[in-house]
PLY file of the C-alpha trace (Angstrom):
ply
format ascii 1.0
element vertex 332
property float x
property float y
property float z
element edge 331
property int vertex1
property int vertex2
end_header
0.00 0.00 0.00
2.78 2.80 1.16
4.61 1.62 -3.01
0.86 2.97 -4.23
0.50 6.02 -2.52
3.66 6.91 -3.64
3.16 6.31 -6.88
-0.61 8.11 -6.45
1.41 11.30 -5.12
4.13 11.15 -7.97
1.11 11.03 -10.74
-0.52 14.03 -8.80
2.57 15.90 -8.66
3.48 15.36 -12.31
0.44 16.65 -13.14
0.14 19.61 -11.53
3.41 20.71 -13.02
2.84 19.86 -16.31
-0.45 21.56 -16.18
0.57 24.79 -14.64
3.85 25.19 -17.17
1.93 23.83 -19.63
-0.55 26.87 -19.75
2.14 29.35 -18.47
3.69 28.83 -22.08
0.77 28.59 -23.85
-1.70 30.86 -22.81
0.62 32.77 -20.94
-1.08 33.14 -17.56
0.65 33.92 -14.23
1.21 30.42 -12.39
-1.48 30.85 -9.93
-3.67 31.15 -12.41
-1.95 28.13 -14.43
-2.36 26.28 -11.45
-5.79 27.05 -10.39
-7.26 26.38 -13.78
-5.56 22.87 -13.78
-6.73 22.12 -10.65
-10.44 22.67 -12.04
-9.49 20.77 -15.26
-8.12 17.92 -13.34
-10.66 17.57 -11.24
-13.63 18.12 -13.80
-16.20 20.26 -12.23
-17.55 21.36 -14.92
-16.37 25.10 -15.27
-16.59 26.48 -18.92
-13.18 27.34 -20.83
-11.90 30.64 -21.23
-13.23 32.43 -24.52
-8.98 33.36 -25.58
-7.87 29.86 -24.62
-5.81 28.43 -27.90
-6.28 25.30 -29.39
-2.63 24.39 -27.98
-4.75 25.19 -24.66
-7.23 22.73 -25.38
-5.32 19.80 -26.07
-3.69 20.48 -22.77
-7.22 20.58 -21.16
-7.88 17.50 -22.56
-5.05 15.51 -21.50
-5.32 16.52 -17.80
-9.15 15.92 -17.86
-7.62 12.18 -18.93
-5.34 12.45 -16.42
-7.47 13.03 -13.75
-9.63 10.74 -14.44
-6.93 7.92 -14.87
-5.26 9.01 -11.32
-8.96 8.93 -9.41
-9.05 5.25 -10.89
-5.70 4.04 -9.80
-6.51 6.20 -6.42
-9.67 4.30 -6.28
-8.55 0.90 -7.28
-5.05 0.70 -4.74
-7.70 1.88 -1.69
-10.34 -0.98 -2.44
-7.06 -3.32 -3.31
-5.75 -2.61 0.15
-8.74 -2.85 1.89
-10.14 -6.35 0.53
-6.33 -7.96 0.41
-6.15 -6.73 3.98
-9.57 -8.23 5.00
-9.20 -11.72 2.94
-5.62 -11.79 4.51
-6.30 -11.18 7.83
-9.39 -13.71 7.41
-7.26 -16.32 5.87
-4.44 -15.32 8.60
-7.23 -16.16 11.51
-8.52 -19.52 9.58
-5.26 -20.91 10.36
-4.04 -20.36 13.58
-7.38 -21.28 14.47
-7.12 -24.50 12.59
-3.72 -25.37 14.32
-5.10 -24.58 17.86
-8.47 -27.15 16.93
-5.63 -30.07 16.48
-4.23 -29.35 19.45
-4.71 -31.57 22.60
-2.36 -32.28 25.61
-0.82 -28.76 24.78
0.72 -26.37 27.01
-1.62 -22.98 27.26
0.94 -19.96 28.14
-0.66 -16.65 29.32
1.55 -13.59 28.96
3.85 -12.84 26.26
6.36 -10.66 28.83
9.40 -11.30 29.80
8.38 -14.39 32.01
6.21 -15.89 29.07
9.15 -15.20 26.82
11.24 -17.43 28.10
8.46 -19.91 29.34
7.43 -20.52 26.03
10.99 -20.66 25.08
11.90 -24.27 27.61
8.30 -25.58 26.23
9.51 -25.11 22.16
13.07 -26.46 23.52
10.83 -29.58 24.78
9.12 -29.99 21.64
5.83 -29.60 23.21
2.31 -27.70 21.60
1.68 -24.80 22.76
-0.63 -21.81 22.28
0.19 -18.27 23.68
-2.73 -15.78 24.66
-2.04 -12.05 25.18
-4.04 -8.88 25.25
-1.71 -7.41 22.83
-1.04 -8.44 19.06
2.40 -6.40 19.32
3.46 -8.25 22.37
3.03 -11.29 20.35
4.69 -10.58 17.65
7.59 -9.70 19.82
7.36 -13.22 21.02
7.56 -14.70 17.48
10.93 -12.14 16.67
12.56 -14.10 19.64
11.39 -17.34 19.39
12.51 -16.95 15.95
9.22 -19.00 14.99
5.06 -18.80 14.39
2.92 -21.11 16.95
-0.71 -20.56 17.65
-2.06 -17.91 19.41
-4.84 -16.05 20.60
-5.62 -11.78 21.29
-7.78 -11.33 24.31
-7.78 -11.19 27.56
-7.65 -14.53 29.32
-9.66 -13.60 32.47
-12.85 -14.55 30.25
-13.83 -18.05 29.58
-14.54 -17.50 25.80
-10.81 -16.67 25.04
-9.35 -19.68 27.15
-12.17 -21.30 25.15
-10.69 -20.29 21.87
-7.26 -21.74 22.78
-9.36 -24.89 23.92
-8.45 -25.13 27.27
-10.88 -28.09 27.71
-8.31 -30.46 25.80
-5.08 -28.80 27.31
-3.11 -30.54 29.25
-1.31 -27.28 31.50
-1.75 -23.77 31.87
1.02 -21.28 32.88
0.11 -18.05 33.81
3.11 -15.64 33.54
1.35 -12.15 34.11
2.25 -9.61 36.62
-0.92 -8.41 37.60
-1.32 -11.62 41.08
-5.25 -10.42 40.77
-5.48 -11.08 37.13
-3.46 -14.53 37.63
-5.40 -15.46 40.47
-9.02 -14.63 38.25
-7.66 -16.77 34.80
-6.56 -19.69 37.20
-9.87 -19.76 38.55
-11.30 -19.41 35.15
-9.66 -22.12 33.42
-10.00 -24.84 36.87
-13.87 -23.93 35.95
-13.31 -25.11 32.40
-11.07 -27.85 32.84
-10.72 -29.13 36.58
-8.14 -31.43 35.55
-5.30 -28.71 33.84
-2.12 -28.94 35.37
-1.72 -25.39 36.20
1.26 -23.48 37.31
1.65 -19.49 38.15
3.63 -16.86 38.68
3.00 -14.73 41.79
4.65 -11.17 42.80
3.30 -11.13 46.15
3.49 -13.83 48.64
0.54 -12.82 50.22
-1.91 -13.27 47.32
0.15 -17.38 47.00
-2.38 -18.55 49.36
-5.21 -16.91 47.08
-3.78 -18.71 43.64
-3.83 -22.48 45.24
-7.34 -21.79 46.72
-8.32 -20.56 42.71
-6.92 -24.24 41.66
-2.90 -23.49 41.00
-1.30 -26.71 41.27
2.40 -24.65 42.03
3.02 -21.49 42.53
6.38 -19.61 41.69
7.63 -16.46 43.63
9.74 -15.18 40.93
11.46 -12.71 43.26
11.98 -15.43 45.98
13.21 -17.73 43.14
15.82 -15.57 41.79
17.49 -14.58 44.99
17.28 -18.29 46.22
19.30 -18.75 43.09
21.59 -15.92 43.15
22.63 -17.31 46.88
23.11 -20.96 45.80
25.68 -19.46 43.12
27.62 -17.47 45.33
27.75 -20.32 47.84
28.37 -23.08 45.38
29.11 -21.41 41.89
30.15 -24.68 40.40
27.42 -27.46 41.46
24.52 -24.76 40.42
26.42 -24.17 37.06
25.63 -27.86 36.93
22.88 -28.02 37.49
21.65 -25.22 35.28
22.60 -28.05 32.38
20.56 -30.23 33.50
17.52 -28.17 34.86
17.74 -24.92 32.10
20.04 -25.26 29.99
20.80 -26.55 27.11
18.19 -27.86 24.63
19.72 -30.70 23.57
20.38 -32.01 27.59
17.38 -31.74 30.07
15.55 -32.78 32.89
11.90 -34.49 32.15
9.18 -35.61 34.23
7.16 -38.55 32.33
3.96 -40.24 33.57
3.72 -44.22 33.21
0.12 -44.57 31.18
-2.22 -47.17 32.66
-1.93 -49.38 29.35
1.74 -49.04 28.63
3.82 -52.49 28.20
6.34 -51.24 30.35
4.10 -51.12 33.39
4.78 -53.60 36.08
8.31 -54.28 34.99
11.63 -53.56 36.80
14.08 -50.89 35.55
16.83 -53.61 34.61
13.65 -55.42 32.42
12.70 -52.48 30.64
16.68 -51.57 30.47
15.73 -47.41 29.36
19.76 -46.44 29.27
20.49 -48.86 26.90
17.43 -48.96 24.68
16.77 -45.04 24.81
19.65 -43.46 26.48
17.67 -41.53 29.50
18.99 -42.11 32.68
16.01 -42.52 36.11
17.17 -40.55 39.12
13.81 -41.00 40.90
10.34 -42.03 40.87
7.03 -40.18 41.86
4.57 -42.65 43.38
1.57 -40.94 45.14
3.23 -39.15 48.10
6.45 -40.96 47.98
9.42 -40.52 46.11
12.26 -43.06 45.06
15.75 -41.53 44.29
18.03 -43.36 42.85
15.75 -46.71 42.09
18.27 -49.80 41.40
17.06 -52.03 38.35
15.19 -54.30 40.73
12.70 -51.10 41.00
9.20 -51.77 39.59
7.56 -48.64 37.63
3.81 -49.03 38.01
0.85 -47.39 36.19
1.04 -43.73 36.73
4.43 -43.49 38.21
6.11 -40.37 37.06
9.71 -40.89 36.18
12.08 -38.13 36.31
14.33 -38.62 33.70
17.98 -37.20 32.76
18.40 -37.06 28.49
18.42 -35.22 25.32
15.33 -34.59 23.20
16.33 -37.26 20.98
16.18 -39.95 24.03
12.96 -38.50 24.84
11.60 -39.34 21.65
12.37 -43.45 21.73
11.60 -43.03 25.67
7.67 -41.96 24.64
7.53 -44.79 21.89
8.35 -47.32 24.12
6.06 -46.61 26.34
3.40 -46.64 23.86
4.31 -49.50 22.07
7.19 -51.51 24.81
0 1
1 2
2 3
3 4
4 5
5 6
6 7
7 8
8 9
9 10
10 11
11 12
12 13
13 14
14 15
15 16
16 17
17 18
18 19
19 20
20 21
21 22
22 23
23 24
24 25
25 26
26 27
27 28
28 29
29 30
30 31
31 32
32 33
33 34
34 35
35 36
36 37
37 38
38 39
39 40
40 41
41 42
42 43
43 44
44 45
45 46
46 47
47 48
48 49
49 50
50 51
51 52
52 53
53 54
54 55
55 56
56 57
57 58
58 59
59 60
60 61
61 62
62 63
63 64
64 65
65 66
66 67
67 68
68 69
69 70
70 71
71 72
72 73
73 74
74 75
75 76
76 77
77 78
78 79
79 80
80 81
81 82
82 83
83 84
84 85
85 86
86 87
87 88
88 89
89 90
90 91
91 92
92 93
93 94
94 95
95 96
96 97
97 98
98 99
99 100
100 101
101 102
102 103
103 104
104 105
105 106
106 107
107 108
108 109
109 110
110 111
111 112
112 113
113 114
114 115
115 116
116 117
117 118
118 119
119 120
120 121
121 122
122 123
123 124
124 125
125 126
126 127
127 128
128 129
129 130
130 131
131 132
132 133
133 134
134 135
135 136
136 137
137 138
138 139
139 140
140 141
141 142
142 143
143 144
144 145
145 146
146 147
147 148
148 149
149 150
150 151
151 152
152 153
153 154
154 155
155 156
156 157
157 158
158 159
159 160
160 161
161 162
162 163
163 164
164 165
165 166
166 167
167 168
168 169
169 170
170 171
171 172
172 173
173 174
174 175
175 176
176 177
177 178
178 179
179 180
180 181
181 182
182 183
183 184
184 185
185 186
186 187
187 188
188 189
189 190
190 191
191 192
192 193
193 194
194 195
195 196
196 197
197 198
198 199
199 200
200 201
201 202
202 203
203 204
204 205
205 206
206 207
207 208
208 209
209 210
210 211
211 212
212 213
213 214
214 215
215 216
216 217
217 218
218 219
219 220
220 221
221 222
222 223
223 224
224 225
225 226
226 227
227 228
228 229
229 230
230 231
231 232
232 233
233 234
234 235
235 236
236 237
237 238
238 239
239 240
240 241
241 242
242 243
243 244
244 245
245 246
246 247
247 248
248 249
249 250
250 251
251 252
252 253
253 254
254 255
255 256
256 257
257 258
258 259
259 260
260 261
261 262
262 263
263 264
264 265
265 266
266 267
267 268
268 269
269 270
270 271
271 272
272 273
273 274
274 275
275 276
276 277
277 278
278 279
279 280
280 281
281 282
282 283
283 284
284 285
285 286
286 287
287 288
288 289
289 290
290 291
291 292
292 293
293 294
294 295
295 296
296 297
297 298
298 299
299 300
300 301
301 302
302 303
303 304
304 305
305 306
306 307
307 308
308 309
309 310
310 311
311 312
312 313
313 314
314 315
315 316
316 317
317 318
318 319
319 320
320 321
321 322
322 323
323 324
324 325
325 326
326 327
327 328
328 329
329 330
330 331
């Protein structure tokens, strides 16, 4: 559109010169009045031509009534070009991230597309997991996609009301994180979505410790103090600089090495057999540091450990490992 209006100015301009020299030389008028009587020719209102004008005059006439006309076309044409190729875009635009989010299910819903959500949704696309990204503002999301480096699904609105966590489908989700900074707001779309889907896995940020307790009563599952987080952090790398930066690998870090929690499905083969049966470090490459069962938890389970139906493993490998890890327990 900004090429066409260029071009729409250029025409206009051209015109107007040629015009006003045009009857300067011929006629020779002063250039206001050049100007002004192109101006009427152009634009075709109907005034009568001077009795002296020359027949050098009224070829010129001619060509800029045929030159306004042409311009008011092209003017017309790029403004109703813009205007439907910006409607049918935008329409074809919202066809398809809506189609993505429908074939969702078992994705990660992140609300916020700040700093926190930034680099939430960054460790989710590092894990290869769905997700879809809601935000009050379009520019915030596009922000999102310039650092990602990558389109995913998303939705404009605020996520407070049940008709925009609808539109991300929130009933077929699998977790919500809410990243915003606002603990009212957070504590209101928790709330929301628990309505919707009483099963989500939901996790949230929270500024304030006092509104914590007000986020678990609304249905967060965990609930993250980023301030308490990062100086807990900060102090664990002064005190021990090198164990953390270890850590960090395995927890944050890289995307090719990473920590993973994975639940044992009811109907899996692997169910009911012993870590040295199922033999996971040879056959996928994960290592299991510990087991989730119920309330307990197992670190360090020898290969005479059993994994059971719904045990969560928490797993040390690369995405790769992750990969064969989830086939096997679909298919053994």
């Amino acid at each position: 559109m900004g090429k066409n209006i260029v071009i729409l100015i250029l025409m206009i301009t051209f015109i107007f010169v040629f015009g006003t020299v045009a009857f300067h030389l011929t006629e020779g008028w002063g250039f206001f009045e050049s100007f002004f009587f192109t101006l009427i020719t152009v634009s075709t209102v109907g005034y009568s031509l001077p009795e002296s004008i020359t027949q050098a005059g009224k070829v010129i006439s001619a060509i800029l009534i045929g030159a306004g006309v042409t311009v008011v076309f092209y003017g017309f044409t790029a403004v109703t070009s813009f205007i439907v190729e910006g409607h049918i875009g935008e329409y074809f635009k919202n066809r398809r991230i809506k189609r993505m989010i429908d074939e969702l299910s078992g994705h990660f819903i992140v609300v916020g597309a700040g700093r926190t959500g930034r680099h939430t949704t960054l460790e989710i696309m590092k894990a290869k997991k769905p997700f879809v990204v809601i935000d009050m503002s379009e520019e915030a999301i596009k922000r999102l996609e310039d650092f990602l480096e990558k389109k995913f699904p998303y939705v404009v609105g605020d996520a407070t009301e049940e008709e925009v966590l609808m539109k991300a489908r929130v009933e077929r989700a699998s977790s919500l994180v809410v990243t915003l900074p606002d603990d009212a707001k957070n504590t209101f779309v928790v709330l929301t979505a628990k309505s919707l889907n009483p099963n989500l896995e939901v996790v949230s940020r929270v500024s304030d410790m006092k509104a914590l307790s007000k986020l678990v009563y609304a249905g967060a599952d965990k609930v993250i103090a980023t301030s308490e987080l990062a100086g807990v952090r900060l102090a664990q790398m002064a005190l021990n600089p090198t164990t953390i930066s270890f850590l960090d690998i395995l927890s944050f870090g890289e995307e090719s090495f990473r920590i993973e929690e994975v639940m044992i499905p009811p109907e899996s083969p692997i169910a009911g057999k012993t870590l040295g049966e199922i033999n996971l470090s040879k056959r996928t490459g994960t290592i299991v540091i510990a087991i989730r069962r119920g309330g307990e938890v197992i670190f360090n389970p020898t290969g005479d450990t059993k994994v059971f139906p719904e045990d969560r493993l928490m797993v040390v490998g690369k995405s790769d490992h992750f990969e064969k890890l989830h086939r096997l327990m679909k298919e053994g």
